[in-house]
N, C-alpha and C positions, 0 to 999 in steps of 0.2 A: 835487265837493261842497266846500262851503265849512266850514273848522273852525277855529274860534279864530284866526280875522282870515288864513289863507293858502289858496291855493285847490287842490285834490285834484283829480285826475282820473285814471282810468282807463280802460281800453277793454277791456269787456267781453266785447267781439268778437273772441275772438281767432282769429287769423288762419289759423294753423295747424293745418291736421286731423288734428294727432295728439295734441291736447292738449282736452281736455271743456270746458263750460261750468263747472262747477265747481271742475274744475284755473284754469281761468282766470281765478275770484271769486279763489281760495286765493291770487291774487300781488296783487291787489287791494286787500288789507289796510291799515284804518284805521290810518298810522303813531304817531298818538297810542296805540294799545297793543304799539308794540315797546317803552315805556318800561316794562311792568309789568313787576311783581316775577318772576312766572313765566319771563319772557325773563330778565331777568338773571339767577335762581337755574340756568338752563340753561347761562351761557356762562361764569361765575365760576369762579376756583378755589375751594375750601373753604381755610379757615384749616390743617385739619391734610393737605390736598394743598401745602399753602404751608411748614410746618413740616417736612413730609419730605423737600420738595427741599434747601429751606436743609442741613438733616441732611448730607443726600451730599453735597452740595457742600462741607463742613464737613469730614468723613472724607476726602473726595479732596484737600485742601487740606494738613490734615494729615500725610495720608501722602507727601503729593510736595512741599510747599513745602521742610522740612526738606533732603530731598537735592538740592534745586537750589540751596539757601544752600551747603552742603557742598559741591558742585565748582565754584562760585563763588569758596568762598575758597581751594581747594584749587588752583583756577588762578590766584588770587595770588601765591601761595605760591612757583608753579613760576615765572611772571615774573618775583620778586624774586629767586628764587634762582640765575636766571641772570644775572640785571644783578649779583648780588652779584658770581659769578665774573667775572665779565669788569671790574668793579670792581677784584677779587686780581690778573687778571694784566694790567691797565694798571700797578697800583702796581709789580710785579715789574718788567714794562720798565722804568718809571719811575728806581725805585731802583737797577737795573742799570744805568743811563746815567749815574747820579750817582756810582757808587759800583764798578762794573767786575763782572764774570761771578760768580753766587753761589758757585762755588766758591773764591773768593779774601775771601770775608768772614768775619770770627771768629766762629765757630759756637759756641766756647768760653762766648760772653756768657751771664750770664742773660738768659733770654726778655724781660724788660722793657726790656733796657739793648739786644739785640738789634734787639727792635723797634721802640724809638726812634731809632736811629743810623741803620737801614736803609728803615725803613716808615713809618715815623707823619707825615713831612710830605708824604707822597702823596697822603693821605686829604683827603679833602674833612668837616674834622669837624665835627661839631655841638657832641656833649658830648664832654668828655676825661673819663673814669673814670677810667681809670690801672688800678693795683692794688683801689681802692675795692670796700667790697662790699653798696656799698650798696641795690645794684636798680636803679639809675637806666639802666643800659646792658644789663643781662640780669637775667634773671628768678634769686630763688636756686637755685631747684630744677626741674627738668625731667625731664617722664615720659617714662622710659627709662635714667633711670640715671646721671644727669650732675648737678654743680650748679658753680656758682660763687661758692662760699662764700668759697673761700682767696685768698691774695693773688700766686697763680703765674700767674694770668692778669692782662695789659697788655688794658684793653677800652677800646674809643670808641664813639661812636655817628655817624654820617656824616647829611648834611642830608636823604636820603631816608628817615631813619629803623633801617637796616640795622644791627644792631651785629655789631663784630667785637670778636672778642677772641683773643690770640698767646701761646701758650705753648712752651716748650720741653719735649721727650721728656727727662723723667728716663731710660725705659729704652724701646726704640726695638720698640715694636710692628711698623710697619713697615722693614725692612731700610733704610738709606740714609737716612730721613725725619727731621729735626734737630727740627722742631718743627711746631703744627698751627695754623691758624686753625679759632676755631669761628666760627661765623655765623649769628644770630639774625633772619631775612627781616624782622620788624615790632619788632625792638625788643624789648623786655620786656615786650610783650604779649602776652596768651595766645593759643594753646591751651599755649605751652611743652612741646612732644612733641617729640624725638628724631626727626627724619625729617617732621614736619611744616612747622614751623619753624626747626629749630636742625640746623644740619650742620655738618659737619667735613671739613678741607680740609688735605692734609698738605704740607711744604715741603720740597721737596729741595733741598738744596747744590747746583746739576746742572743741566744746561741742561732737565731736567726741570721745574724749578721749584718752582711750586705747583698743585696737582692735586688734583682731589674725591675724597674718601675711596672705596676701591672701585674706582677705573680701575685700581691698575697695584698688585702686590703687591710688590714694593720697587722698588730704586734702576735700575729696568732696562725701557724703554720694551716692549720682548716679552715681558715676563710679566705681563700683563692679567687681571685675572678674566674667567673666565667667565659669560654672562648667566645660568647656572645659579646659580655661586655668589652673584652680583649677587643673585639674585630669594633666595639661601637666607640671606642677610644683610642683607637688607630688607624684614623685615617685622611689623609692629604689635605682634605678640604675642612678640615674641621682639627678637632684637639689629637694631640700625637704623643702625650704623655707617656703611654701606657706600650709606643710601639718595643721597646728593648724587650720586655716578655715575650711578645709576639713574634718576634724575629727570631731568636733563640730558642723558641719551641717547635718552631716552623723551621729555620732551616734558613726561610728565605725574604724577599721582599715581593708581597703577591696584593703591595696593595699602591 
C-alpha cells in the first residue's frame, strides 16, 4: 500500500503453519502509528523513574567519591614521604663526604648553627625560612600536638615543595638522638595532621644516622620497635610519633 509518498508492503501469507492469519495481520501494522502517543507513553521513562535513578546514583556518588579522594591523597602523602627520606639520607652522605663520619661533628651547636655548617647546602632549596615564623615553610599549628611557633627550629622549603625543618633535643627523648628533622610532605598546606603530613625523623651522631621516628628506640641498630608497639604509636586518635616508621615499612596509610 502506498502512504504519504513511500511504498508498504506486506505479505499476508505467512508461510509458516504455526503462526494464524491474524498473528500474521498483527506484524503487518501501518508504520505511521508506531509514531502515536500510546507507543511512546509505552516505551518512555516517566519524569519521576528519571528523578529516582539521578537520586541513587547521587547517594552512591556521595558515599564513594569522598573515600576514593581520601587514598588518593593518602597515597601522595606516602610517595612524598618516601622521596622526603631518601632526600635526608643523600644529604647525610652528602654532608658526611664534606665534612667526615657524624660522630666527629659538634653536636654542641645550636640546631640552627648545626644545621647550617653540616646540612643546609645539600638541599636543593626553594625558600630559606630560617628561624622565621612566619607560615611560609610550615603550617603554625598542627593536629596532634605540634606547632612551629618558636624560633628553635632552622626550616626551608626544597623545589618539590617538601619543607623540612632541624632542631636540636634540648632533653633526648630518644637515647643517642642529638636532634630531629620534622618533615611537612606538601608544605604548609593542609590537612597539617601529625602522621598525615608532618613527620619526624631523628639524627644520630652514629653511623646510624638519620632514621624515621619509630624504627629503632635509641642509639643501637637491635632495639627496634616492635610492629605492635609501631601500630600502638600510630594512631589518629591518640599519639602519631612513631607513624614515618610505619608508613615506610608498610607502604601505605592503613590507619
Amino acid at each position: 500500500m502506498s502512504r504519504t509518498g513511500f511504498t508498504f508492503s506486506c505479505n499476508t501469507h505467512n508461510s509458516s503453519p504455526k503462526i494464524s492469519r491474524p498473528q500474521a495481520d498483527a506484524h503487518c501494522e501501518d508504520p505511521a502509528s508506531y509514531g502515536s502517543q500510546a507507543y511512546l507513553r509505552a516505551d518512555a521513562f516517566t519524569l519521576a523513574e528519571v528523578l529516582l535513578t539521578l537520586a541513587i546514583i547521587g547517594i552512591i556518588a556521595a558515599l564513594t567519591i569522598p573515600a576514593v579522594i581520601t587514598r588518593a591523597l593518602h597515597g601522595q602523602y606516602v610517595v612524598s614521604l618516601k622521596k622526603a627520606f631518601n632526600t635526608l639520607k643523600g644529604i647525610e652522605k652528602e654532608a658526611i663526604q664534606k665534612h667526615g663520619d657524624l660522630s666527629t661533628w659538634d653536636w654542641t651547636l645550636d640546631g640552627d648553627k648545626l644545621f647550617t655548617r653540616y646540612f643546609k647546602d645539600s638541599f636543593d632549596t626553594l625558600r630559606d625560612c630560617g628561624n622565621d615564623t612566619d607560615g611560609n615553610c610550615f603550617s603554625d599549628e598542627y593536629d596532634g600536638g605540634h606547632d612551629f611557633k618558636d624560633t628553635l627550629f632552622y626550616r626551608i622549603t626544597t623545589s618539590d615543595g617538601i619543607s623540612y625543618a632541624y632542631s636540636k633535643y634540648s632533653a633526648n627523648p630518644i637515647p643517642g638522638a642529638q636532634g630531629r628533622f620534622w618533615v611537612d610532605v606538601n608544605g604548609p598546606k593542609k590537612p597539617n595532621i601529625v602522621g598525615r603530613d608532618l613527620f619526624s625523623f631523628n639524627v644520630f651522631p652514629s653511623r646510624l644516622g638519620i632514621r624515621p621516628a619509630g624504627s629503632i628506640k635509641h642509639d643501637d641498630p637491635d632495639t627496634r620497635w616492635t610492629s605492635s608497639e609501631v601500630n600502638q604509636d600510630c594512631r589518629m586518635d591518640d599519639n602519631r610519633e612513631y607513624c614515618a616508621a610505619k608508613v615506610l615499612a608498610e607502604g601505605v596509610m592503613n590507619y
